[in-house]
N, C-alpha and C positions, 0 to 999 in steps of 0.2 A: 901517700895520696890523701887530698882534705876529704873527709866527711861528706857523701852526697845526700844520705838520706835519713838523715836524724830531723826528727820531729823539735819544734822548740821549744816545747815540754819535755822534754826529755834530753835535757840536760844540751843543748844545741850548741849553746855559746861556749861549755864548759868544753866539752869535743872539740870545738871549730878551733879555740885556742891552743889544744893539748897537740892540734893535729899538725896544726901552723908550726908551733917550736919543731915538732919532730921531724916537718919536710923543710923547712926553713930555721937552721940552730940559729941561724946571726941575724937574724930579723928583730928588731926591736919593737915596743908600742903597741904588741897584740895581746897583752895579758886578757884574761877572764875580765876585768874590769872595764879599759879601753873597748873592746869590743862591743861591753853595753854599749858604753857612750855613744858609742860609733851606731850602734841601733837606736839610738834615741835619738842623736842627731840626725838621720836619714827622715826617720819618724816626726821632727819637728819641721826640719828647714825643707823642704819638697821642692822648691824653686831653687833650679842649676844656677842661676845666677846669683840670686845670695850665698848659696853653696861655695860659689867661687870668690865672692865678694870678702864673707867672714872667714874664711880659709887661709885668704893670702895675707888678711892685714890686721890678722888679730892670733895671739899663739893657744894651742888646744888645750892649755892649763886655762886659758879666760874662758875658752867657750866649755869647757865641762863645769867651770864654776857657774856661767848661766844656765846651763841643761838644768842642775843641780837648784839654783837659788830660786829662779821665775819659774812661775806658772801659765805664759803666755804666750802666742808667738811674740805677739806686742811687746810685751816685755822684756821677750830677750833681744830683739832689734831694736828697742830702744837703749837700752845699756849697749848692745854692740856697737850701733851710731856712737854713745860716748866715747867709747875706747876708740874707734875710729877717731873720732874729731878733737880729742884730746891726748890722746896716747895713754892712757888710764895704764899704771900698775897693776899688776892683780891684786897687791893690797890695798889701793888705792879704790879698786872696783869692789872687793869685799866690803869695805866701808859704804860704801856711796848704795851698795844695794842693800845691807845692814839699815842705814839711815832713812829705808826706805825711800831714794829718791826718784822712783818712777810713780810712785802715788800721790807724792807729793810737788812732782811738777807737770807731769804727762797727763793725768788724771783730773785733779782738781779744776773746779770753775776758776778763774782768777780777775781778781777785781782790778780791771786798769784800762785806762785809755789808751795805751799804746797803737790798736790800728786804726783809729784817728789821727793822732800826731806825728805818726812815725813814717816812713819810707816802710816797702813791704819786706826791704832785707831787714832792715833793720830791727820792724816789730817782731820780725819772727824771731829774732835772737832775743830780743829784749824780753819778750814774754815767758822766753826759756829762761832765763834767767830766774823768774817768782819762782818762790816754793811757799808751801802752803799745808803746813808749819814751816816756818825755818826753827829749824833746831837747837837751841846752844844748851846743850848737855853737860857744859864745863861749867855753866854758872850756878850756884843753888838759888832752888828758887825760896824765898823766904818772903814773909806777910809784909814786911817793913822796909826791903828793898825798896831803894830805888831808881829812876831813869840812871840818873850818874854815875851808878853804883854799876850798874848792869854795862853800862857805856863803856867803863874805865874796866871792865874785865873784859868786854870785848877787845880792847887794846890791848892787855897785857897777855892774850890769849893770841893774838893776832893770825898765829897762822891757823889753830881752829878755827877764828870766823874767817879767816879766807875759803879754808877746808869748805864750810856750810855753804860761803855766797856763792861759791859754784869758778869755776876755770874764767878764767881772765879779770878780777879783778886785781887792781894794785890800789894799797892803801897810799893817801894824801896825806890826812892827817883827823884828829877827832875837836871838838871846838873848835872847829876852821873859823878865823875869824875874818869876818868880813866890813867893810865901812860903808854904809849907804847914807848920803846927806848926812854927813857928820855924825852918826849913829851905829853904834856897833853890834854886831849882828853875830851869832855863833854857831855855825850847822854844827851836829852830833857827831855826823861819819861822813867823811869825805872821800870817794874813790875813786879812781880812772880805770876804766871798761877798755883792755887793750885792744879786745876782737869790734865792739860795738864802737869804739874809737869818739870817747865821750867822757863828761863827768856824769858820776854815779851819786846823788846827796842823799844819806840815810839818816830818817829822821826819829826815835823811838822814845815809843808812851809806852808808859806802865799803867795806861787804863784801855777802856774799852775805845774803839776808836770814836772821834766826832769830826762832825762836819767841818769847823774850823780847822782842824789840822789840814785838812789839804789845801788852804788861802795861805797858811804859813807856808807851808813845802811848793805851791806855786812860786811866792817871793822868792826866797832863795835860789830855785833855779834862774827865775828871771833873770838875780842879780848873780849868779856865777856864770850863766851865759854872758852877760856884759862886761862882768869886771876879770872871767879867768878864761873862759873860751878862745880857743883858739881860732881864724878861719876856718881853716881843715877838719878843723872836729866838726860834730854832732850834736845836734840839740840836746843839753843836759837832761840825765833823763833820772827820775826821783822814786824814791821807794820808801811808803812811809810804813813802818812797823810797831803793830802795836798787840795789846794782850790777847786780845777779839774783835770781832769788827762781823756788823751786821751788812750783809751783801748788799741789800735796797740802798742802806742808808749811804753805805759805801760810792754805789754808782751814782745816786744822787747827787751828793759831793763832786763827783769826776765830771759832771756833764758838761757845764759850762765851763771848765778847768781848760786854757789853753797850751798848760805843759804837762810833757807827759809823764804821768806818774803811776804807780802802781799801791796796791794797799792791801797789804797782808797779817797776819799772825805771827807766833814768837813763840816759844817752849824753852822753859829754863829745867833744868835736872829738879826731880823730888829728892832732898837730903833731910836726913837724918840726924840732928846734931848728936855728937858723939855721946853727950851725957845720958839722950837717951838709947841709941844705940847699945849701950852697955847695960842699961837697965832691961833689955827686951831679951827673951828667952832663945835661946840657941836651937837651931835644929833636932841636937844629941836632947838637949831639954824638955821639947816638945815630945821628941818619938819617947824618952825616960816617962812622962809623965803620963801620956798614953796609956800606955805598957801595966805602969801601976793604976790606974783608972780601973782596968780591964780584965787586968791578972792574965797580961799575954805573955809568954815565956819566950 
């Protein structure tokens, strides 16, 4: 017979589960630990129909990785909408919430014209799309890098920066090149957006942002809506990426901008070159040096 009257101090879950195996031997999934879960989840999600919602279309290894990762309801219905609308892995979601991306998209103000130019399906995807940092963790960042440098490892990294731009894009190619009046033209990153069903032109500075860059990133789109656009598609939509970017200055730039683009930040990895890496004191080194400092035994 379960347990009726144990307190939850008093060891409640540890019982409720000892008591389960003993009236139920073949019962699977009620360990001491599930059973938290299973309390925290009651305790988070209160509404029967999201109960019903993330129950059926997501497996309970994804939802105790959110009980576990987020702090919010927000939080973890934002991540659960991903795995919903993308069918996210659980290593796939380990990473994406690792990489912070519910701060970094859900959260953040983000600099763009989109629900000016866009249709209201369309901005809303389009806007999800910004992050704010986008990440690239595989590239080091160094004083003397630069734009090409940083470009040409986005390419050879390619399905990292797919990983970072987020679910639906497909790479075109990098120096897309282009001919306008006899004049040759070369966007950075060239992508097609399968869900937003459009070209995607990414354009990146390794300074702070300026005003003229979005007069260039207008161009381009102009001219890949005219020279690659299909009917069927969708207004090309532009994302220029730079080191920093001051918000005022930012939307000032966008105002009179009649394609739509957006304007964000970038973070490359802090590295260590190896020569000094080897010259820097090891952990065992530190706590050795300590120890004799102090005369700790």
């Amino acid at each position: 017979m379960i347990l009726k009257n144990s307190a939850w101090g008093n060891k409640y879950i540890d019982n409720l589960a000892r008591d389960i195996k003993s009236e139920f031997p073949n019962a699977r999934g009620y360990s001491v630990r599930n059973l938290k879960y299973m309390k925290k989840f009651a305790e988070t999600i209160t509404d029967p129909q999201i109960v019903q919602r993330v129950s059926a279309q997501f497996s309970w290894s994804h939802n105790t990785l959110l009980l576990d990762k987020t702090n919010t309801l927000a939080e973890y219905m934002w991540y659960a909408d991903k795995i919903i609308q993308d069918g996210l892995s659980l290593s796939v979601l380990e990473n994406r919430i690792g990489m912070k991306n519910y701060e970094r998209q859900a959260l953040p103000e983000k600099t763009a014209n989109y629900e000016r130019l866009l249709t209201a399906t369309q901005q809303e995807k389009a806007i999800e799309t910004l992050k704010s940092p986008y990440v690239f963790d595989f590239i080091e960042r160094r004083d003397e890098i630069i734009e090409r440098e940083i470009e040409n490892e986005l390419v050879a990294n390619i399905a990292k920066t797919l990983l970072e731009l987020g679910n639906g894009f497909s790479f075109v190619g990098n120096q897309y090149h282009l001919v306008v009046s006899d004049t040759d033209y070369y966007i950075d990153l060239l992508f097609y957006h399968l869900k937003l069903r459009c070209y995607v032109v990414i354009e990146l500075k390794n300074t702070k942002f300026k005003p003229e860059y979005a007069g260039k990133l207008n161009f381009y789109l102009s001219a890949v809506d005219d020279i690659l656009k299909h009917k069927d598609d969708n207004p090309t939509i532009g994302i220029m990426l730079c080191q920093e970017k001051d918000k005022l200055t930012a939307e000032y730039a966008l105002k009179d901008i009649n394609k739509p683009i957006g304007i964000s930040e970038y973070k490359l990895s802090d590295f260590v070159p190896k020569e000094f890496a080897d010259a820097l004191p090891s952990a065992d080194d530190i706590e050795k040096r300590i120890k004799d400092k102090y005369d700790i035994q």
